[in-house]
C-alpha positions as CSV (number, residue, x, y, z in Angstrom):
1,X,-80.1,-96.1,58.9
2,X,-77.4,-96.4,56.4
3,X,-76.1,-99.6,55.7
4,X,-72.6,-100.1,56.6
5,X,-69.3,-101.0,54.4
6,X,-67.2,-102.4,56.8
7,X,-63.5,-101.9,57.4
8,X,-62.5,-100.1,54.9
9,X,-58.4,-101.0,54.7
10,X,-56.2,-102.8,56.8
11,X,-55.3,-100.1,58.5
12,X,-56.3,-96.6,59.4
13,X,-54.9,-93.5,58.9
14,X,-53.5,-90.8,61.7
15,X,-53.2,-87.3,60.8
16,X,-52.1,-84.7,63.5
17,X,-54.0,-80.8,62.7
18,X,-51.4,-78.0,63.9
19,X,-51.9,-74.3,63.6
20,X,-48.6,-72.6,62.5
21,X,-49.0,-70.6,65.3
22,X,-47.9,-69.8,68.7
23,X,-49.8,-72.8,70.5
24,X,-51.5,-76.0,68.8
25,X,-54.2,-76.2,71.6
26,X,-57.2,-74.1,73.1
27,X,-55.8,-74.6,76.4
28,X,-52.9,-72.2,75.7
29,X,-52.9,-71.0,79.7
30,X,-52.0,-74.7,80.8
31,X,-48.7,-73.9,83.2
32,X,-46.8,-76.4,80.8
33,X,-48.3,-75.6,77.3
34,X,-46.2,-73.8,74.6
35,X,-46.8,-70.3,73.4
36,X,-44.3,-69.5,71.4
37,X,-44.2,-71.8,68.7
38,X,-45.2,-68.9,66.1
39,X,-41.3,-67.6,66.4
40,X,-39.4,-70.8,68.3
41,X,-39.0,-73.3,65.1
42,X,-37.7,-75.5,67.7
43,X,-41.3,-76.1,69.1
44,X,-42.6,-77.4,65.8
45,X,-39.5,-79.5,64.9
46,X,-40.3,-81.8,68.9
47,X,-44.2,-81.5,67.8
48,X,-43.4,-83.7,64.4
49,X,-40.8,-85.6,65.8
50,X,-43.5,-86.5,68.5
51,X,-45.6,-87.7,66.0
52,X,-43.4,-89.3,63.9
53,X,-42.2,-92.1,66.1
54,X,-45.9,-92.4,67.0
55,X,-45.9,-93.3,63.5
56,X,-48.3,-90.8,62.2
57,X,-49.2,-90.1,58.6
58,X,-48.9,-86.9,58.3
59,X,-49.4,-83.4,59.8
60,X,-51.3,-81.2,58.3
61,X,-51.2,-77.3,58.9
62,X,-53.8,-74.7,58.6
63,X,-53.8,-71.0,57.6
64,X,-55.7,-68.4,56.8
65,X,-55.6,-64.9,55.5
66,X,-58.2,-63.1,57.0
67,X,-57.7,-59.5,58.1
68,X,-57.6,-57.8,61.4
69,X,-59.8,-55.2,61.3
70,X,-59.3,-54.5,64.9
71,X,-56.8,-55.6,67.1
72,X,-58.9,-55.9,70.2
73,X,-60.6,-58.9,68.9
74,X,-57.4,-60.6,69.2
75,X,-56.3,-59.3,72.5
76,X,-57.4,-62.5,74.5
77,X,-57.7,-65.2,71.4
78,X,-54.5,-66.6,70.0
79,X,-53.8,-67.7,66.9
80,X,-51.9,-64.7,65.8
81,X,-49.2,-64.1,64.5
82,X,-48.6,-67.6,62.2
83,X,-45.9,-69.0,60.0
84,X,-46.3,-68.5,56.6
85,X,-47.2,-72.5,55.9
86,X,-44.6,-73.6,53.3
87,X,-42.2,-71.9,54.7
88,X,-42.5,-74.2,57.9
89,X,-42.9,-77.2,56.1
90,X,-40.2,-77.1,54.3
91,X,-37.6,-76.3,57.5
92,X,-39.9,-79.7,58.7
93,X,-38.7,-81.7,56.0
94,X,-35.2,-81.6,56.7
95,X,-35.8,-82.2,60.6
96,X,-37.7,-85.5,59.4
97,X,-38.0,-88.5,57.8
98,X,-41.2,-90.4,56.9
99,X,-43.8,-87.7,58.0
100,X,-46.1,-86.3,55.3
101,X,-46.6,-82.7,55.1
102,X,-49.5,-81.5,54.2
103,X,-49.9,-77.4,53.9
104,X,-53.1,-75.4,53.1
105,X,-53.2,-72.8,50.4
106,X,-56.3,-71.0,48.7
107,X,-57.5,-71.1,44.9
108,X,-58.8,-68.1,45.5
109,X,-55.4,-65.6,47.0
110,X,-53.3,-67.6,44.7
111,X,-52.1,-68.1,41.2
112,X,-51.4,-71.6,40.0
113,X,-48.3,-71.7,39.1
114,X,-46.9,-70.3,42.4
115,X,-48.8,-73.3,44.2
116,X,-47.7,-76.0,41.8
117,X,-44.3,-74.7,41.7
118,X,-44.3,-74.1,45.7
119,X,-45.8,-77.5,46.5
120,X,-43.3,-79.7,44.1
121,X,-40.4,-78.1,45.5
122,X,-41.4,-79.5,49.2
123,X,-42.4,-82.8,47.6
124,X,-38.6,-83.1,46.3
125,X,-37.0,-81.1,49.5
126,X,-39.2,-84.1,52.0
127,X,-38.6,-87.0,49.1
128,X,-42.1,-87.4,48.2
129,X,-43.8,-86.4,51.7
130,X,-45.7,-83.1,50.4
131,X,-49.6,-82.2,50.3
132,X,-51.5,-79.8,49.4
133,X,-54.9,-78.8,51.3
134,X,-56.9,-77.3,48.9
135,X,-59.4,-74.1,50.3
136,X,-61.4,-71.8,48.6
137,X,-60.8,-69.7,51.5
138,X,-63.3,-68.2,54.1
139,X,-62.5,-64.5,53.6
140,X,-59.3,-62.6,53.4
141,X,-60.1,-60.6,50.1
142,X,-59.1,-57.3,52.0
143,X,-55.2,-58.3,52.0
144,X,-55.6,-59.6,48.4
145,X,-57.1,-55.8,46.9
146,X,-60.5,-57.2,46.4
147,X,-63.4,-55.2,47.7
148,X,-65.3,-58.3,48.5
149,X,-65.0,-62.1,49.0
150,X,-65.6,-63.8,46.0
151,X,-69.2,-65.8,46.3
152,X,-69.0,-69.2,46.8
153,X,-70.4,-70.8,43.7
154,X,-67.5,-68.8,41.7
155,X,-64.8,-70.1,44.2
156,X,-65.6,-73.6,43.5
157,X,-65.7,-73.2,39.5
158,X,-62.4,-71.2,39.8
159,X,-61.0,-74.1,42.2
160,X,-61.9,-76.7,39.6
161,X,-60.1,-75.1,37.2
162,X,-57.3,-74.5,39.3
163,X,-57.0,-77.7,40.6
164,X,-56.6,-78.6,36.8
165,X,-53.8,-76.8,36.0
166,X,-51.9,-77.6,39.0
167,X,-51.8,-81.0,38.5
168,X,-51.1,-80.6,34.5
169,X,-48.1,-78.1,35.5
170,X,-47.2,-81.3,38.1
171,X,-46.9,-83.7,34.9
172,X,-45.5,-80.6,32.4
173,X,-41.9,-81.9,33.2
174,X,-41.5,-86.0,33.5
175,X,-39.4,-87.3,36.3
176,X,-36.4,-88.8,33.9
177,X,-36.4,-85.2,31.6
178,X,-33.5,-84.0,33.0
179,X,-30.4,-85.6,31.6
180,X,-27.1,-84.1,33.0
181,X,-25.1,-85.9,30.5
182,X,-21.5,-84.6,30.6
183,X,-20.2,-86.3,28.0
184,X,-22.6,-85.9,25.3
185,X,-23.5,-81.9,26.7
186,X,-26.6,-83.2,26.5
187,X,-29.0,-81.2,29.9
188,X,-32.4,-82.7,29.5
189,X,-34.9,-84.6,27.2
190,X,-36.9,-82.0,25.1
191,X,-39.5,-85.2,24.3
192,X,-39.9,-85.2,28.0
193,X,-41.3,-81.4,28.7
194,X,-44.3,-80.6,27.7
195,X,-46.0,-77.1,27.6
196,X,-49.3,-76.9,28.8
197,X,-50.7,-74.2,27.3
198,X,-53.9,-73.7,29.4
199,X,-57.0,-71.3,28.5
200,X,-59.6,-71.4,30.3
201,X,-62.6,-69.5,32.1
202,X,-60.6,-68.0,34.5
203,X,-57.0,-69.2,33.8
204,X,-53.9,-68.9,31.0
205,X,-51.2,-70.9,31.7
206,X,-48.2,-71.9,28.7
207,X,-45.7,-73.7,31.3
208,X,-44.0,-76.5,31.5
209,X,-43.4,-75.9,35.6
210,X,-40.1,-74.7,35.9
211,X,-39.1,-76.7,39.1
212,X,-37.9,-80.2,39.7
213,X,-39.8,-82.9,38.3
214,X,-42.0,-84.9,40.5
215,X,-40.4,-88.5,41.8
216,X,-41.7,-91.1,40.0
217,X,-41.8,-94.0,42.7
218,X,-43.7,-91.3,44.7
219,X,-46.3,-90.0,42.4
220,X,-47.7,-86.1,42.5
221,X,-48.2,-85.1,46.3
222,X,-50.9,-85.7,47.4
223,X,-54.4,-83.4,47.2
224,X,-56.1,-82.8,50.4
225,X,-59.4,-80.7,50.4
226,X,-61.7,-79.6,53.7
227,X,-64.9,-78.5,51.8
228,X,-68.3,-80.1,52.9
229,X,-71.0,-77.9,51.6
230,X,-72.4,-79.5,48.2
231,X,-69.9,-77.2,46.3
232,X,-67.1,-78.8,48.5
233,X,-68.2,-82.4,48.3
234,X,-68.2,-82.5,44.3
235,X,-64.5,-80.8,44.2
236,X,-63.0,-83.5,46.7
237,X,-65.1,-86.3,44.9
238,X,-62.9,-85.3,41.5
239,X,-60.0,-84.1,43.0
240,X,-59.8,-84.9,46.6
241,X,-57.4,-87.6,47.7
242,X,-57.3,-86.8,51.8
243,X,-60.2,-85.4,52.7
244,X,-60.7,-83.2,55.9
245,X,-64.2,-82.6,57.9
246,X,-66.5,-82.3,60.5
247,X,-68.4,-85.2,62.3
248,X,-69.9,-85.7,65.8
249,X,-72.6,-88.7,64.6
250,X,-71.1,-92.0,63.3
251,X,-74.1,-92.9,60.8
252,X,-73.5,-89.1,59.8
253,X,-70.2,-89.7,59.3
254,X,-70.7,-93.2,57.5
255,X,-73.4,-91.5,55.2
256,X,-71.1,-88.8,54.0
257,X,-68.2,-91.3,53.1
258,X,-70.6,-93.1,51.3
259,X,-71.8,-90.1,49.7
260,X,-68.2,-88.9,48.6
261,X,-67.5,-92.2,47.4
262,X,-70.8,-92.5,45.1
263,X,-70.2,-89.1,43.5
264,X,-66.6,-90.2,43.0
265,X,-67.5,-92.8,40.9
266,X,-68.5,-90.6,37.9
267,X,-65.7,-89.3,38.2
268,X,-63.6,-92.7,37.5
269,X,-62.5,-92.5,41.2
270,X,-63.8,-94.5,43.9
271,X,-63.1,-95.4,47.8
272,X,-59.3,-96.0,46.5
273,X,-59.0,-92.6,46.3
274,X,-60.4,-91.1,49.3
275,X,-59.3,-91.3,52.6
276,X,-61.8,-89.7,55.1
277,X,-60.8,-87.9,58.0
278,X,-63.4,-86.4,60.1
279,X,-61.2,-83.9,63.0
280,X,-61.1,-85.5,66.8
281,X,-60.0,-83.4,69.5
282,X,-58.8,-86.3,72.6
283,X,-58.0,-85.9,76.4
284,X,-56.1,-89.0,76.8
285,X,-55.9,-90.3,80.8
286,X,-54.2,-93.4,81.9
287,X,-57.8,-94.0,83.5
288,X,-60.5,-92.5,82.9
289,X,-60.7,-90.9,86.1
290,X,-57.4,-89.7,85.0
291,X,-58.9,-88.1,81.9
292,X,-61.7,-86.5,83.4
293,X,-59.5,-85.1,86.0
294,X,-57.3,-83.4,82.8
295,X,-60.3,-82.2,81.1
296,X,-61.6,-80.5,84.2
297,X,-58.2,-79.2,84.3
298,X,-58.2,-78.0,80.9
299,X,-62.1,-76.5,81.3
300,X,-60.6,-74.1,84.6
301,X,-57.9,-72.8,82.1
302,X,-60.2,-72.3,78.9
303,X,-61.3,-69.2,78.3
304,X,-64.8,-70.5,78.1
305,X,-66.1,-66.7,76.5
306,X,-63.7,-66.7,73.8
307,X,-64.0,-70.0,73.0
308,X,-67.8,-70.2,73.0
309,X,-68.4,-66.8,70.5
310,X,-65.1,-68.1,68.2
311,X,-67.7,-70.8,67.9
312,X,-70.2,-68.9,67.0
313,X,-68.8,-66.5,64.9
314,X,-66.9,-69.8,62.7
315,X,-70.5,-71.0,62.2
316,X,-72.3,-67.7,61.9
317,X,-74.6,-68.8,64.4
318,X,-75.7,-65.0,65.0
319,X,-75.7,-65.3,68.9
320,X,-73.4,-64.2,71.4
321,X,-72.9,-67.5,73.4
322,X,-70.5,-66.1,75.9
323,X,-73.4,-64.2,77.8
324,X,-75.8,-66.6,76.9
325,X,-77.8,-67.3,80.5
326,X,-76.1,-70.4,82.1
327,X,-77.8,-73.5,82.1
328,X,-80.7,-72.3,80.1
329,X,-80.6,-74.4,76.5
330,X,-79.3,-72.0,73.5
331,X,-82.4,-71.0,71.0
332,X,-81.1,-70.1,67.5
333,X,-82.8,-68.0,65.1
334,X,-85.0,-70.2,62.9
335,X,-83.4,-68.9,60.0
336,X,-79.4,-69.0,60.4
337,X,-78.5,-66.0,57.6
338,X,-76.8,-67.5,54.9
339,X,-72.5,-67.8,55.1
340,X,-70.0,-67.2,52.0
341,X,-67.8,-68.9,55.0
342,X,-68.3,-72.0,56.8
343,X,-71.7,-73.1,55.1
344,X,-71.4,-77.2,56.1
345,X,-69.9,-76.3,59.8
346,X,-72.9,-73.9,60.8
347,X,-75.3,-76.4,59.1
348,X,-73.4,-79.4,61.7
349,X,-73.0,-77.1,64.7
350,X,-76.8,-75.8,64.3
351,X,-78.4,-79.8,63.8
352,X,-76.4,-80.6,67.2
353,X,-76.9,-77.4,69.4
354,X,-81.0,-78.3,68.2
355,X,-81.3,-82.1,68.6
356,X,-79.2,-82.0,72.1
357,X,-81.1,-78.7,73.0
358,X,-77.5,-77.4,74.4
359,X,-76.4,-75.3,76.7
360,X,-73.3,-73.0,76.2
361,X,-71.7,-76.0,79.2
362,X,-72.7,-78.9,76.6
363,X,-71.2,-76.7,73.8
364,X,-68.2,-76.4,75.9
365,X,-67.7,-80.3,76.7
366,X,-68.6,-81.2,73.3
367,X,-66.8,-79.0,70.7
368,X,-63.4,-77.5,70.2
369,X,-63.2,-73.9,69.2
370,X,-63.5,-75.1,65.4
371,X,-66.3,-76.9,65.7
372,X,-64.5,-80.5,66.2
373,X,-65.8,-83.1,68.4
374,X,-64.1,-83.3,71.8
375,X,-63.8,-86.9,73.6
376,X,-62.4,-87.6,76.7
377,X,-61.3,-91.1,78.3
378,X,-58.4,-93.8,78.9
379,X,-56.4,-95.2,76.2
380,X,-59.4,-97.9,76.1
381,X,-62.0,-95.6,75.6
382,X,-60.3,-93.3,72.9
383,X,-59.4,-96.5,70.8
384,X,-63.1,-97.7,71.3
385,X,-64.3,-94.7,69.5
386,X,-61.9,-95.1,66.8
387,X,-62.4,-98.7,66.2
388,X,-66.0,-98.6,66.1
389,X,-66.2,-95.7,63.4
390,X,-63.5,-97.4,61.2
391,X,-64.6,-101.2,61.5
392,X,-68.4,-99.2,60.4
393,X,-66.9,-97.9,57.4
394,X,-68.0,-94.4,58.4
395,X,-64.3,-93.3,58.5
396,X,-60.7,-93.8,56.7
397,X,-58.9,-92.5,60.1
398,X,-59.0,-89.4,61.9
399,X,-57.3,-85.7,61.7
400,X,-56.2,-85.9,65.5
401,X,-56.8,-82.1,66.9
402,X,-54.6,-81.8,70.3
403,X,-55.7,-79.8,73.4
404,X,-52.5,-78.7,74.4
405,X,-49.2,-79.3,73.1
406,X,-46.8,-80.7,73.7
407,X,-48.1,-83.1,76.6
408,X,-51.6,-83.6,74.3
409,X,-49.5,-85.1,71.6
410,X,-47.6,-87.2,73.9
411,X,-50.7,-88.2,75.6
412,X,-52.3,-89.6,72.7
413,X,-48.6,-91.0,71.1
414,X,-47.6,-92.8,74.4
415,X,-50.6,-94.0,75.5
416,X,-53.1,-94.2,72.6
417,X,-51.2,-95.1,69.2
418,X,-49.7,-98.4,71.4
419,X,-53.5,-99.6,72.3
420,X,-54.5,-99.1,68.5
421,X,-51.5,-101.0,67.5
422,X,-52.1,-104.3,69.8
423,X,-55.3,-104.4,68.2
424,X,-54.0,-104.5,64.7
425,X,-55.6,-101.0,63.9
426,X,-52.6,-99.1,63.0
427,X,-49.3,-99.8,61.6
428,X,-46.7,-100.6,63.7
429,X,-43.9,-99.1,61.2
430,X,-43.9,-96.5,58.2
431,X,-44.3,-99.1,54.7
432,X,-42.4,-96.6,52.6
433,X,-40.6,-93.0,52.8
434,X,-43.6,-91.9,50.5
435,X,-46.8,-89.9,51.6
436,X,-48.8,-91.4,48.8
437,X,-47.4,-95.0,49.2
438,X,-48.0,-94.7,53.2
439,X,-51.9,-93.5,52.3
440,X,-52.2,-96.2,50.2
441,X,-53.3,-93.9,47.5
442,X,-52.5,-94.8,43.8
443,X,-49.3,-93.8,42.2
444,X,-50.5,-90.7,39.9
């Protein structure tokens, strides 16, 4: 068993997953979830203000790229269309206050540049609350005039590089360079911009960023990453600030922070710079009668097909679960084919489906579409779980994954945020209007 580290801060951190689509929730037939939040901005601005007077961190949104080579895969599964993320994010930041907002883009679809330019802008439109989730992305190369997706290997060695010059382009430009002096004529500093003149493997970059310079009370925004394959662990041990994955076992979950936190270290970084944040998907009930009664509810209105296969086919298990015989324990193939994709989701989903000897019910009960761990109870119970990873060490907080929205979010804001606060678990109050400051994350 691996030893334990205890607490690891005063107090942990809350981040809230939405989709930038039309619902935030596998439950989307729920009489009284939303489905139109992919074209009603209105939906998204009472999601964050939700979860900002719960006090929340930050909300974090995810995207992807990937084609659609046939629309009948989609008919019954939504998801589609999305926002396009910072585009969201930045109507957010004016409808909000002390939120961070954290937005995915891909090393691989993108240029530099665009995402350090893009990024910098939100961090100065929210007054420091911006973050970027950095993916290698799981496919999408078809939109992006590539024939194939680029291997895996060569995505990570083109992230580290990218990663690079983002955060050089961030500190091109320092925050006091412009001058706006009217009497002297004087517009900026030239001391104070600095070209970066970049050439590397796969990148050539002059600069400086030609966008405003970052705050200096607030630091760069911050880096989020949601890699856990080796490739994935080594970039978020150099670069990775938040840090976004899977979990279902606490001394699993313990043993990869400690991991992260080792290979850090040769890095100059250590546990001051991570903040772990495995995903949890909770049905919140008064009782817990009261939550089982809501996650039966939720079960009736699932589509149980769709939602068992989009398992299967996120973790290339190579099975069709939805006609899988009832009752009767899934058997994978012995040798899961290798993904380009998902590689340390199928590896987490496969080890639980084996040691639990499943069945497509257990799957349903246990795992949200995406592979995050579902948990049902009261207030109590919900805050139980939470405390006893954190106080372990095995986590820095959780990436909260609603059910439904918006009563999920209200569920877990009303009900489960005021039980982790009367035990001293979670901050009462926002300490700063900063994202990194809030984190706790050094000033960079």
């Amino acid at each position: 068993m691996t030893s334990r580290i205890g607490r690891p801060r005063e107090h942990l951190v809350l981040g809230a997953y939405l989709g930038g689509g039309g619902t935030n929730g596998d439950a989307w037939r729920l009489p009284e979830a939303d489905v139109d939040a992919d074209i009603n901005f209105e939906r998204y601005s009472q999601y964050v203000h939700i979860l900002e007077r719960g006090k929340f961190d930050s909300i974090f949104l995810y995207d992807n790229v990937l084609p659609v080579p046939n629309p009948e895969v989609l008919a019954y599964r939504p998801g589609f269309p999305r926002w396009d993320t910072f585009t969201l994010l930045a109507a957010l930041a004016v409808v909000t206050k002390r939120i961070g907002l954290i937005g995915t883009a891909s090393t691989t679809f993108n240029e530099p540049y665009n995402i350090a330019r893009k990024v910098l802008s939100l961090d100065h439109l929210s007054n420091g609350r911006a973050g970027w989730n950095v993916v290698t992305a799981t496919g999408g190369g078809e939109n992006f005039n590539l024939p194939e997706h680029v291997g895996h290997a060569e995505r990570y060695r083109r992230a580290h590089e990218f990663c690079d010059v983002v955060t050089g382009l961030w500190h091109s430009v320092e925050p006091d360079a412009i001058v706006r002096n009217k009497v002297t004529g004087q517009w900026l500093d030239p001391a104070k911009v600095h070209p970066l003149n970049h050439k590397g493997e796969f990148y050539a970059v002059q600069g400086p960023l030609n966008a405003p310079p970052r705050i200096a009370q607030a630091g760069q925004p911050v880096i989020a990453q949601a890699g856990s394959s080796d490739d994935g662990k080594e970039l978020a041990a150099r670069i990775g600030e938040v840090i976004y994955t899977a979990e279902y076992d606490r001394e699993h979950a313990l043993a990869f922070r400690n991991e992260l936190i080792e290979r850090a270290q040769k890095y100059g970084r250590g546990a001051a710079n991570l903040r772990v944040l495995p995903g949890l998907a909770p049905i919140v009930g008064k009782t817990r009668e009261d939550a089982q009664r809501k996650f039966e509810r939720y079960l009736s209105y699932l589509d149980h097909g769709a939602t068992l296969n989009g398992l299967a086919n996120y973790a290339s298990l190579g099975i069709d679960l939805a006609n899988w015989p009832k009752g009767k324990p899934v058997t994978l193939p012995d040798n899961l084919a290798q993904t380009n994709s998902h590689k340390s989701r199928q590896s987490l989903i496969a080890r639980w489906i084996r040691e639990r000897q499943a069945t497509t019910d257990d799957i349903l009960r246990f795992f949200i579409a995406g592979g995050h761990r579902l948990i049902v109870g009261s207030a109590t119970d919900i805050a139980d779980h939470i405390q006893d990873w954190f106080e372990a060490g095995a986590v820095d907080g959780f990436n909260i994954m609603f059910t439904s929205a918006p009563t999920g979010m209200e569920d877990f804001v009303d009900l489960v945020v005021p039980e982790l606060q009367r035990r001293g678990l979670f901050k009462k109050d926002y300490a700063s209007p900063y994202l990194r400051t809030n984190l706790g994350l050094p000033t960079v």
